[in-house]
N, C-alpha and C positions, 0 to 999 in steps of 0.2 A: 865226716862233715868238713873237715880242718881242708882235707885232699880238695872237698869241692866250691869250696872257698876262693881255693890259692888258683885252681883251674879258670874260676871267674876272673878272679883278679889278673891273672895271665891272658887270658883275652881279651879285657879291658885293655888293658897296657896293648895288646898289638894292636886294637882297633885304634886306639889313641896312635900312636907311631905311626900308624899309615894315613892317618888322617892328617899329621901335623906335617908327614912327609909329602905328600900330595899340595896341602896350603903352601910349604913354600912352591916344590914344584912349578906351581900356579900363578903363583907373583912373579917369579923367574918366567915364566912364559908373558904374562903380561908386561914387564920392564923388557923384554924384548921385542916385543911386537910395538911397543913406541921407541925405542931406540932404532929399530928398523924403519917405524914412521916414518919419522923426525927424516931421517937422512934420506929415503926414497920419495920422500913427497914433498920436503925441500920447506917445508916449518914445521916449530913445536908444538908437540900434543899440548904443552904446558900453556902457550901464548891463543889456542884456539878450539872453538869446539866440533866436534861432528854432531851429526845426527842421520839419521837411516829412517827412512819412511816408506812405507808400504800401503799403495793404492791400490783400485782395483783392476787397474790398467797398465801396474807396474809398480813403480818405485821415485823413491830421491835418495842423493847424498847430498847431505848439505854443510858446508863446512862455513864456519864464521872465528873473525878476530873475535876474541874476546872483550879487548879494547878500542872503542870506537876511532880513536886516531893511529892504529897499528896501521899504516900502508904498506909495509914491509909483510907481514901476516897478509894482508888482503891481497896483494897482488902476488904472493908468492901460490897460494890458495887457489885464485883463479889462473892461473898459468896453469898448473894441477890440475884441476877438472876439466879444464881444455883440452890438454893433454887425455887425461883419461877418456873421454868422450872418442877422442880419434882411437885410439888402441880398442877399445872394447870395441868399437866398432870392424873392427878390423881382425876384432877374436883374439885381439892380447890381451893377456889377464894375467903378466909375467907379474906387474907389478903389487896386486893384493897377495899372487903366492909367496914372494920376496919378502915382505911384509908379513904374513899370517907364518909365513915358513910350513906351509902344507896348501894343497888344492882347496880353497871353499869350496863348501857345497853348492851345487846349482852351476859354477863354472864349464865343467864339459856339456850339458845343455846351452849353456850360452853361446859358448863357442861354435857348434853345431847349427844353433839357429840363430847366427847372428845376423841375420839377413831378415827375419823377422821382429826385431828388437830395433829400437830407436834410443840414440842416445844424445841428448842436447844437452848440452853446458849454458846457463843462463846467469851471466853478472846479479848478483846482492850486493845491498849496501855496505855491508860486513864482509863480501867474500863471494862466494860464487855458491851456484844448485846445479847438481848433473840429472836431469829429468831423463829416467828411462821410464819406456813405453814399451806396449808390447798386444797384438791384437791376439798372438797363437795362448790358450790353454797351457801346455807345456811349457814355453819358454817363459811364461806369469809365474808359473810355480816354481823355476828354476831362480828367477829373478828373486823373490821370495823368500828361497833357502840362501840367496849368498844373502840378503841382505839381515836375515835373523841372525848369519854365523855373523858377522859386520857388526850389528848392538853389542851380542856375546863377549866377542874377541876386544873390543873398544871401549866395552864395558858402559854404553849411552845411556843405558837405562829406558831407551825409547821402547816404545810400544810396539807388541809383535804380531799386533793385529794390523788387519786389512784396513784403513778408513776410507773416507768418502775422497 
């Protein structure tokens, strides 16, 4: 009995190790992925928020100052999803793998069908929105997948469902 005890308790203990070693793991990926932000997109995760939205026609990124008189944040934001609008159009996506440090998902379909995908950058009062659009089936679902790994990895908390 003593033997099946200590057997328990020895598997507890590694499930416990792997687990704690996995949380840091995990924080260490995400303190990377906004130190990676931060520099590839040219403001702080700290000074601003994202959000990721999923319609049924596509998608948003929507980035905002957090502080309504940051114009340093705002315009640094909207130069960004200017930017971004022209690349993904053009089937660059160097900058989320830079950033994520792996492929999102849904990227090699975008790229493929970027010809079917629309991507407008639209001025906010806070910052800017990259409205993608998309009429194909497939490239909807690709869309889709980078933008659920995007809440994930960013940690938005936003909804991973489809809205109106």
């Amino acid at each position: 009995m003593k033997t099946l005890y200590a057997l328990i308790t020895l598997l507890i203990c590694l499930v416990c190790d792997r687990t704690s070693a996995q949380s840091v793991s995990q924080t260490e990926h995400f303190k990377d992925v906004d130190q990676r932000g931060d520099k590839a997109m040219g403001f702080s995760h700290e000074l601003t928020s994202h959000h990721f939205l999923l319609f049924k026609d596509g998608g948003a990124i929507e980035i905002e100052a957090t502080k309504p008189d940051d114009s340093v944040s705002k315009e640094a934001i909207r130069d960004h999803l200017l930017k971004i609008a022209e690349m993904f159009s053009q089937g660059d996506f160097e900058l989320p793998m830079l950033i994520h440090a792996t492929i999102p998902p849904g990227v090699d379909t975008m790229k493929r069908l970027k010809t079917e995908i629309s991507y407008n950058a639209e001025i906010a009062q806070r910052g800017a929105l990259l409205r993608i659009t998309t009429g194909n089936s497939e490239a909807l679902q690709a869309i889709h997948d980078f933008l659920r790994f995007q809440i994930a990895d960013h940690r938005t908390k936003d909804s991973l469902q489809v809205s109106e």
